[in-house]
C-alpha positions in Angstrom: 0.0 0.0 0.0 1.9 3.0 -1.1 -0.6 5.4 -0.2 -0.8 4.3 3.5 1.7 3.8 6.6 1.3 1.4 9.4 2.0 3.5 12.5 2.2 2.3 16.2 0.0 4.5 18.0 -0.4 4.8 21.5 -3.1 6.7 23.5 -2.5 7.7 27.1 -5.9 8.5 27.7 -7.1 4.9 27.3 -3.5 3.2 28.4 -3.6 1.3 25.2 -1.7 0.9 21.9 -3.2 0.6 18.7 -1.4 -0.4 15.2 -3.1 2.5 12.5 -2.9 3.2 8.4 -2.6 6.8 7.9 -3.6 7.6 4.8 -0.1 10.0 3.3 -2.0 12.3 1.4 -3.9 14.3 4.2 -3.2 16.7 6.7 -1.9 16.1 10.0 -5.1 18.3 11.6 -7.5 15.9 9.7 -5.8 12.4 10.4 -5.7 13.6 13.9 -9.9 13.5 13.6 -10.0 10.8 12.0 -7.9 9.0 15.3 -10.2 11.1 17.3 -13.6 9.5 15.9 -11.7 5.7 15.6 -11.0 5.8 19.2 -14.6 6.0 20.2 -15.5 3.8 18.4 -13.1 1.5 19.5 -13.5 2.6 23.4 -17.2 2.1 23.3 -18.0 5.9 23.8 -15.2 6.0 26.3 -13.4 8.3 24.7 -14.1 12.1 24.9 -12.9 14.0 22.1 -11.4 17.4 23.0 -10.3 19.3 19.9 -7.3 20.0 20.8 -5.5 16.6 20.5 -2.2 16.3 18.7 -0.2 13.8 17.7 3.6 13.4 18.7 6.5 11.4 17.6 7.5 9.4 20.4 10.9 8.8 20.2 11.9 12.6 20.3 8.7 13.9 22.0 8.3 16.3 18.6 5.0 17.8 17.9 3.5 17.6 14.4 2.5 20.3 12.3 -1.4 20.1 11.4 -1.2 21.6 8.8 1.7 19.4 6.9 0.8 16.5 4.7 1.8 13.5 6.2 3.5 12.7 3.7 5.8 15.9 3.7 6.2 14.3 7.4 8.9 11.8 8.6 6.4 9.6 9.7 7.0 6.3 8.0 5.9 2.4 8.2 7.2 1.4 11.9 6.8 5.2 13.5 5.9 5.2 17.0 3.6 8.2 17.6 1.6 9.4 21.0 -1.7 11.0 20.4 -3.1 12.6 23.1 
């Protein structure tokens, strides 16, 4: 899939890790609501969505830009990313 990565994402809110796609031609902001509506899906409504989540690499604690293309990113299969 060359228009996807396989990400390790984990969410502090729940205390879980998930393994994601991201789809590399959106914007950070918008695959950031996409996480935002999987997760309560996945959490059974336990998730609260704020609007202000972000999503992190979690190596180097670095904050992505929303407003980059993932793509344009160094996010790549294997990243390990916090959203929260």
């Amino acid at each position: 899939m060359n228009n996807k990565v396989l990400v390790n994402l984990y969410v502090p809110a729940l205390e879980k890790k998930y393994e994601v796609f991201l789809p590399v031609n959106r914007k950070i902001g918008e695959i950031c609501s996409l996480i935002a509506k999987g997760l309560i899906e996945v959490s059974n409504n336990y998730y609260n969505i704020t609007y202000c989540e972000h999503l992190y690499n979690r190596s180097n604690g670095g904050e992505y830009n929303e407003s980059k293309l993932l793509k344009n990113t160094d996010i790549r299969n294997g990243s390990q990313l916090v959203f929260m």
